[in-house]
C-alpha positions in Angstrom: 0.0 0.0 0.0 2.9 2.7 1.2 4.9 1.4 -1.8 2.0 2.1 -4.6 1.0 5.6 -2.6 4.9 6.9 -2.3 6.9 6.6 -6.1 9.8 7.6 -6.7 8.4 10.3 -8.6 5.7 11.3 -5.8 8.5 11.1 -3.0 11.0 13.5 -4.9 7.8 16.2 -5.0 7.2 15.8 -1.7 11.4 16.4 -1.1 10.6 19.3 -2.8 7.5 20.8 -2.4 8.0 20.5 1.8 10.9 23.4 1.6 8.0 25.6 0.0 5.4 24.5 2.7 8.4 24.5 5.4 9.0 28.3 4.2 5.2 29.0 4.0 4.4 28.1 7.8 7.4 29.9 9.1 5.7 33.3 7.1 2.5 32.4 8.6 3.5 31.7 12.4 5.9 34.9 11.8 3.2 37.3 10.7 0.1 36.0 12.7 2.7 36.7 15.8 3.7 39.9 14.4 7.4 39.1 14.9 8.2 40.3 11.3 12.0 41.2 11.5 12.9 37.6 13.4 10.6 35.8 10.7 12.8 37.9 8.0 16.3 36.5 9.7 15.1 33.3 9.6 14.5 32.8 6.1 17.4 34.6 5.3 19.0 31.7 7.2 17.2 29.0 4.9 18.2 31.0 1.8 22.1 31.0 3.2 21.5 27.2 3.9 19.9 26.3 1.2 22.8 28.1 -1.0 25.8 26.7 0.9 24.4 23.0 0.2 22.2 22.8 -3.1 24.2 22.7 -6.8 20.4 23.6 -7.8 19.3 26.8 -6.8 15.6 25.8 -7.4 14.8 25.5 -3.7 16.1 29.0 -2.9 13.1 30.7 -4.3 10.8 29.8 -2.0 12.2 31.9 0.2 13.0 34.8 -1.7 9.1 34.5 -2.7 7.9 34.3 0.6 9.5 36.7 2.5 7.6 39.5 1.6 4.3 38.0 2.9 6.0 37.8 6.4 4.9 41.8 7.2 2.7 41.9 9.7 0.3 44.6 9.9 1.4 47.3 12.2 5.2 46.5 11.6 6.9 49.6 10.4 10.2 49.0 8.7 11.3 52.4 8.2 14.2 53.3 10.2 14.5 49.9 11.2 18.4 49.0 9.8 19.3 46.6 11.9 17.2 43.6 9.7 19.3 44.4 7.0 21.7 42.1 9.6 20.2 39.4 8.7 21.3 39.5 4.9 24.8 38.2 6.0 23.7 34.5 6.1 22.9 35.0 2.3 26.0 36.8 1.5 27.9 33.8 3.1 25.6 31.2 1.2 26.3 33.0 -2.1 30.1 32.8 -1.6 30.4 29.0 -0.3 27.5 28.8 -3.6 30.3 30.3 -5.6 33.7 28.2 -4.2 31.8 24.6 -3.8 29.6 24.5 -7.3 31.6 27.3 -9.1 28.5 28.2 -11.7 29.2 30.3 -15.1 26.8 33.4 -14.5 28.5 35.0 -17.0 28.6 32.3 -19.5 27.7 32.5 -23.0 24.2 30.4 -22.3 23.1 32.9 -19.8 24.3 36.4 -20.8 23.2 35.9 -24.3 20.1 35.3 -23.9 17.4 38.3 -24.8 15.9 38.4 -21.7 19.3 38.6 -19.6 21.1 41.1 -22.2 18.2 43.4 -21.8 18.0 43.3 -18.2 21.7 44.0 -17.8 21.4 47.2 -20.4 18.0 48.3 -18.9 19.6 48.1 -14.7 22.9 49.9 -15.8 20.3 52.7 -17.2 18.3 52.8 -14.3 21.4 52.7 -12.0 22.7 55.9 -13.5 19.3 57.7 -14.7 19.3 61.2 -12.8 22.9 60.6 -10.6 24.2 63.7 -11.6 21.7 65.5 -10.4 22.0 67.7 -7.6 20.3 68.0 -4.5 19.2 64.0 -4.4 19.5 62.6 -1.0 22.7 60.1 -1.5 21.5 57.4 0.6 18.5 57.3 -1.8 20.8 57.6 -5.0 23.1 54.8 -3.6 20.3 52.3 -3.3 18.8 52.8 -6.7 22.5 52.8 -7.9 22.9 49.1 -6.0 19.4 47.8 -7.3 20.2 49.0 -10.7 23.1 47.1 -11.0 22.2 43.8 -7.9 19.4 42.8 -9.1 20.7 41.9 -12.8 23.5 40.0 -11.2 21.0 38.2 -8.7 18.9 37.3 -11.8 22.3 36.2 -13.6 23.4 34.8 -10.3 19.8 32.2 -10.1 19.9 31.6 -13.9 23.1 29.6 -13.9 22.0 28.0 -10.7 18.7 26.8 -11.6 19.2 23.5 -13.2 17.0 23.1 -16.5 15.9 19.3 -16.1 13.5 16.8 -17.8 9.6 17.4 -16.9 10.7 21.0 -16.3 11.0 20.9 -12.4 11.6 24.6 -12.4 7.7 25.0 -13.8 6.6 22.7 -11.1 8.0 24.2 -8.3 6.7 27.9 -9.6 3.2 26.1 -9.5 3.2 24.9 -5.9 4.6 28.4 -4.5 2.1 29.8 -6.5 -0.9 27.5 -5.1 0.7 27.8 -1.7 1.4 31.3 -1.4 -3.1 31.8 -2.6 -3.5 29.4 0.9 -1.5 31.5 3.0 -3.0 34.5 1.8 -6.6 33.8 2.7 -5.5 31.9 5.7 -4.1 35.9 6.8 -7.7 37.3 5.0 -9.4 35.0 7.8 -7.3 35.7 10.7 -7.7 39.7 9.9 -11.7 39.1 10.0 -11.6 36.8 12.8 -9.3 39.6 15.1 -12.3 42.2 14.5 -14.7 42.6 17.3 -18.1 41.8 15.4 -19.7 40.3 12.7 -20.5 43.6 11.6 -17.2 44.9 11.7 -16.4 42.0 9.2 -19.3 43.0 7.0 -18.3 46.6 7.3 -14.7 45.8 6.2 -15.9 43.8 3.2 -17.9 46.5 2.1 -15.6 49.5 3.0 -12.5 47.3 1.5 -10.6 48.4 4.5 -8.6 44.6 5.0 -5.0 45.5 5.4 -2.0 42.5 5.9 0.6 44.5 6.3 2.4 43.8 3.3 -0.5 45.0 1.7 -4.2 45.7 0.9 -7.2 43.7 -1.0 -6.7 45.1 -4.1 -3.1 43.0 -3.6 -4.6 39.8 -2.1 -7.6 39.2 -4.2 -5.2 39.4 -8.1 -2.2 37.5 -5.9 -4.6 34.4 -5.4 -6.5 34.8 -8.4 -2.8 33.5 -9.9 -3.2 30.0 -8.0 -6.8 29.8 -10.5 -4.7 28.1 -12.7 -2.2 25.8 -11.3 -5.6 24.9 -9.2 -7.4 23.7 -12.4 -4.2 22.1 -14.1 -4.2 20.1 -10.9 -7.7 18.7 -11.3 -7.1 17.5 -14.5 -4.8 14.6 -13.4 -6.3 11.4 -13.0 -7.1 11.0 -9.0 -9.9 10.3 -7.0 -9.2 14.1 -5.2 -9.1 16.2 -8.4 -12.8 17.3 -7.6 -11.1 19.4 -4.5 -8.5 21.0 -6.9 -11.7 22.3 -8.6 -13.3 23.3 -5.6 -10.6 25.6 -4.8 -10.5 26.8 -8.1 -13.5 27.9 -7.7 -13.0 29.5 -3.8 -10.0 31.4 -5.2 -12.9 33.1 -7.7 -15.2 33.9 -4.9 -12.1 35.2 -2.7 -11.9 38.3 -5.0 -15.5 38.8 -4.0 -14.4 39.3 -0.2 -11.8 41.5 -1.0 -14.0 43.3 -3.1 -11.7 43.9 -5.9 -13.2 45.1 -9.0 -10.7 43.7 -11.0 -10.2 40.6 -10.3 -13.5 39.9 -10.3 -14.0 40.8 -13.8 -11.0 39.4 -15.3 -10.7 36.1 -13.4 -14.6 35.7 -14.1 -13.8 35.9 -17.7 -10.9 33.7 -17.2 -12.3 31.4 -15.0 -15.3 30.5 -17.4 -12.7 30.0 -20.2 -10.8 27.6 -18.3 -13.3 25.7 -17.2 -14.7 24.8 -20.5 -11.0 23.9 -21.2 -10.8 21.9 -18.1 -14.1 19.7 -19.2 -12.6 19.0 -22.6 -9.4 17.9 -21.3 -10.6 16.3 -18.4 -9.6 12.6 -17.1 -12.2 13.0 -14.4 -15.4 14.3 -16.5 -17.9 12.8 -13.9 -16.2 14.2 -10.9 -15.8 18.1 -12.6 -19.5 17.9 -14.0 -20.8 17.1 -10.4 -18.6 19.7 -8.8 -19.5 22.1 -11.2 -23.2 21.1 -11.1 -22.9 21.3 -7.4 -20.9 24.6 -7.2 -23.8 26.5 -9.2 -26.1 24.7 -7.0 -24.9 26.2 -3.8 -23.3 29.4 -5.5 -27.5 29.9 -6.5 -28.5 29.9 -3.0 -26.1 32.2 -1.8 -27.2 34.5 -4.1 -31.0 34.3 -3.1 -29.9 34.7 0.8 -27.3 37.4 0.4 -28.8 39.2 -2.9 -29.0 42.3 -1.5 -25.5 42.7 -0.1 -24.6 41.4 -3.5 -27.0 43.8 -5.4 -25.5 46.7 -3.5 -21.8 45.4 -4.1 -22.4 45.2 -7.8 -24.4 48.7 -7.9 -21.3 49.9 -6.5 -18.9 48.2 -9.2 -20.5 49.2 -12.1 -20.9 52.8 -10.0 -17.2 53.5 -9.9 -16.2 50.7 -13.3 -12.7 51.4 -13.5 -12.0 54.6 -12.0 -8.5 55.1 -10.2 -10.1 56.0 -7.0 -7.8 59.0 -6.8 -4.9 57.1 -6.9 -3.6 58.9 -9.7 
């Protein structure tokens, strides 16, 4: 039984996929705790390890991609220079990265291609846009200067290290952080809600769009989890016996954007979300399964929208009120 659960192939995703759940709970238990800055050094840790003892990079994005989530609402970085500490532990892993595996980031496979060449040309041109000019702040000049020109050599830096292999791993992994990153999201949506005093509160911050995570705001949670639609619905069309809850969630992403009330989202991943689902049905190994969840999605999605119609008929009002205006952010 373990052997026909646990292949080789199943037991290498799991090898993998558990740095990117690994990363993902640390975020969460960092930010639902508030402890922002310690959460940051300890990722920065996992980056220098994972670094120091992986030929393939891969695994190293998980947490460069999490880390941002990790703000806590509340947490105010500014000023705050003493996290920036925490950065050593990567510096260290880059250079034992650099003496153990000895990758060519400035071979002819990686600096000649397009996208590398252009993003060299274009951070050299934003490094030195506007130096001359006087009265800038230096600090300010030096950090554009240092992202102008780091980040190329970071993205040089990963592409050497990220080992291209067969089944395109690198696609895989992107996938799961993607779908795991939408989970952690509305797992922080739900804790925000749950932390307000009332019911009404929660309805009032629906309506008023006033959820804030920290690291940022609805309009940023509702498109970030719209991204796992997707990778959800790719996952449902494997042959399994669980692909119906792949669609489910697919289809929970969708109604996420409602919550956060972003206009959006809810237009373009209603669009896209349609499309893809027609795709999905064709495709399908599991046409029984997605007909019945589908079937029974509509089903349920119907009588939500004969008990809440008029929170829903005010929330639309509202949309097609203020369409696509910037909101004064402009």
């Amino acid at each position: 039984m373990l052997e026909k659960l646990m292949t080789k192939d199943r037991w290498e995703s799991l090898k993998t996929y558990s740095i990117i759940w690994l990363t993902a709970l640390i975020t969460f238990v960092g930010w639902v705790t508030g402890q922002t800055l310690p959460t940051f050094a300890v990722l920065a840790v996992e980056a220098g390890l994972l670094l120091a003892l992986c030929d393939d990079m891969t695994p190293v994005l998980a947490p460069a991609w999490f880390f941002v989530y990790a703000r806590a609402p509340g947490v105010v970085l500014s000023g705050e220079w003493l996290w920036l500490l925490a950065l050593i532990p990567v510096v260290l892993g880059v250079i034992i990265h650099i003496i153990r595996f000895r990758p060519k980031f400035f071979s002819k496979e990686v600096l000649c291609k397009g996208f590398a060449m252009s993003l060299v040309l274009g951070g050299i041109t934003f490094a030195l846009g506007g130096v001359g000019l006087t009265g800038r702040d230096p600090m300010h000049v030096g950090v554009i200067v240092a992202l102008g020109l780091g980040l190329p050599l970071v993205y040089l830096f990963l592409s050497s290290g990220i080992k291209r292999k067969e089944g395109d791993p690198i696609v895989k992994f992107m996938a799961m952080m993607i779908y795991t990153l939408a989970f952690l999201l509305v797992l922080q949506g739900i804790v925000y809600f749950a932390r307000l005093e009332s019911l009404e509160a929660v309805k009032n911050a629906i309506n008023d769009k006033t959820m804030h995570l920290g690291w940022g705001v609805a309009n940023m949670a509702a498109p970030t989890v719209g991204m796992a639609i997707p990778v959800a619905l790719i996952y449902s069309l494997k042959k399994s016996k669980w692909a119906w809850v792949h669609l489910l969630i697919a289809i929970f992403m969708y109604l996420w954007a409602f919550v956060c009330t972003c206009r959006g989202a809810i237009l373009i991943e209603g669009i896209a979300i349609v499309i893809m689902m027609i795709h999905v049905f064709v495709k399908t190994r599991n046409r029984l399964q997605t007909l019945i969840v589908t079937l029974s999605a509509l089903v349920v999605i119907g009588v939500l929208i004969g008990v809440f119609h008029k929170q829903l008929g005010q929330l639309f009002e509202r949309i097609l009120g203020l369409g696509f205006s910037d909101n004064g952010r402009y």
